[in-house]
N, C-alpha and C positions, 0 to 999 in steps of 0.2 A: 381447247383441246379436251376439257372435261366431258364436253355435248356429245362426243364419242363412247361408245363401248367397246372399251379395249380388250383383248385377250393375249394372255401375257403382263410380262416379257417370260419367256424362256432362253436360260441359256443355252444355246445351239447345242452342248455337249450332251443336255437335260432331253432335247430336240431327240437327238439323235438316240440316244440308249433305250428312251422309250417310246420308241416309232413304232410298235407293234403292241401299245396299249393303249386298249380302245378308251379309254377314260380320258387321254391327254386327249384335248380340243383340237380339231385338226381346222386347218385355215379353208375357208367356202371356195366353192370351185372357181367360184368368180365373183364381181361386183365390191371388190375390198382395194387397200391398202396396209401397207408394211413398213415399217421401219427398224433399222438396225442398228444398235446401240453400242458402245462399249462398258457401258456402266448400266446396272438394273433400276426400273424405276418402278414406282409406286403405281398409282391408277391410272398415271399416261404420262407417256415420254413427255422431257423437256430439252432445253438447247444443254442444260446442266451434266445430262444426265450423257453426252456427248455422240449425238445422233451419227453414222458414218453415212448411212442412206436411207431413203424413204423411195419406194416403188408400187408399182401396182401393174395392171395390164393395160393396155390402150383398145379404144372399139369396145364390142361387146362379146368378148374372148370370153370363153369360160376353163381359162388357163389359170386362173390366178393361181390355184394350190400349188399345179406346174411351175407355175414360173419361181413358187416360194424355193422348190428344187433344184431348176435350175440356178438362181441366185446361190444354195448352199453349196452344189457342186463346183462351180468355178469360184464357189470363196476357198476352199481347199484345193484349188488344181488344176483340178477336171479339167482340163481345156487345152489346146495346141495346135496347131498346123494354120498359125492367125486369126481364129475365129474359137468362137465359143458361144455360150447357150444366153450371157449374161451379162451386157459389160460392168452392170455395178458388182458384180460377184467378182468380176475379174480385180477390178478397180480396190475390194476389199483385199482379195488376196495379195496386191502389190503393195496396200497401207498395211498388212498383217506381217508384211516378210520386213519391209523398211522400220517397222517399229517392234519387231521382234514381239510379236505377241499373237498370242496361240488363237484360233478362229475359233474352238469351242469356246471360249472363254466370253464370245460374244454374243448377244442378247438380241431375241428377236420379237416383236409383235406383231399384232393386224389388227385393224378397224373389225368387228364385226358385219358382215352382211348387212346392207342399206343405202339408201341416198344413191347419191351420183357417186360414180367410184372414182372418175374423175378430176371432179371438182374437189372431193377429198383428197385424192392424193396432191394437188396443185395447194391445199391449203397447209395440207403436212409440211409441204418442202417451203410453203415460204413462214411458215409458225419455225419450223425447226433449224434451218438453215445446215442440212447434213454438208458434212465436210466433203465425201466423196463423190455427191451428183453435180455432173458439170453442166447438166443442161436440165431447166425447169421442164416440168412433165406437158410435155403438148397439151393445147389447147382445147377447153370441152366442145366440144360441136353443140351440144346441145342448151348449152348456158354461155356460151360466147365467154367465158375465161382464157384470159390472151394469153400467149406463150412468154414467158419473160426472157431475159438476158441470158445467153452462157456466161455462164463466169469463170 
């Protein structure tokens, strides 16, 4: 997990208050992954540090920053009429309401821009083992990384 350059963690509150200053590192448009924590961690998340989920984008979307969006909006809400932008956002906001614990209060990073964005995030989710993703991230097309098990 060290062989990565991480940015972050911020707390999503920290996220949010300074969303309009240009100095906070804002996450690449595309080619990354993410993971979400409930506790801060030093130079890269661990299982210690209690990962909720690890995401990124599939194909070669250059949605990533978006999706980091979508992800924060359905962790607060955002969402209704059976669908929404995110299901891991959703899936946090349902462990956020059952464990009575506030969504800023949660920690977020990214890989910086590199590599296969892929194959990294399939190696986040199986290093990390997030509590909230119920299905391992599809398969690289490009490196033949298999899809593993729902759990």
């Amino acid at each position: 997990m060290t062989d990565y350059r991480w940015i972050g963690p911020f707390r999503i509150e920290q996220l949010l208050a300074d969303a309009i200053d240009e100095r906070l590192p804002k996450p690449p448009d595309s080619g990354s992954a993410y993971v979400v924590t409930r506790a801060a961690w030093e130079s890269s998340p661990t299982a210690s540090d209690e990962p909720l989920y690890v995401g990124g984008n599939s194909g070669k979307s250059s949605r990533f920053r978006t999706r980091i969006g979508d992800l924060i909006a359905d962790t607060f809400g955002f969402f209704g009429g059976g669908t929404g932008h995110h299901s891991g956002g959703q899936s946090i906001h349902e462990w956020c309401k059952e464990n009575h614990f506030n969504p800023l209060q949660l920690h977020i990073g990214w890989v910086e821009e590199g590599g296969c964005h892929r194959c990294l995030e399939i190696n986040l989710f199986e290093t990390l083992s997030p509590k909230l993703n119920r299905v391992k991230p599809s398969r690289c097309p490009r490196h033949g990384t298999k899809k593993g098990k729902t759990r």
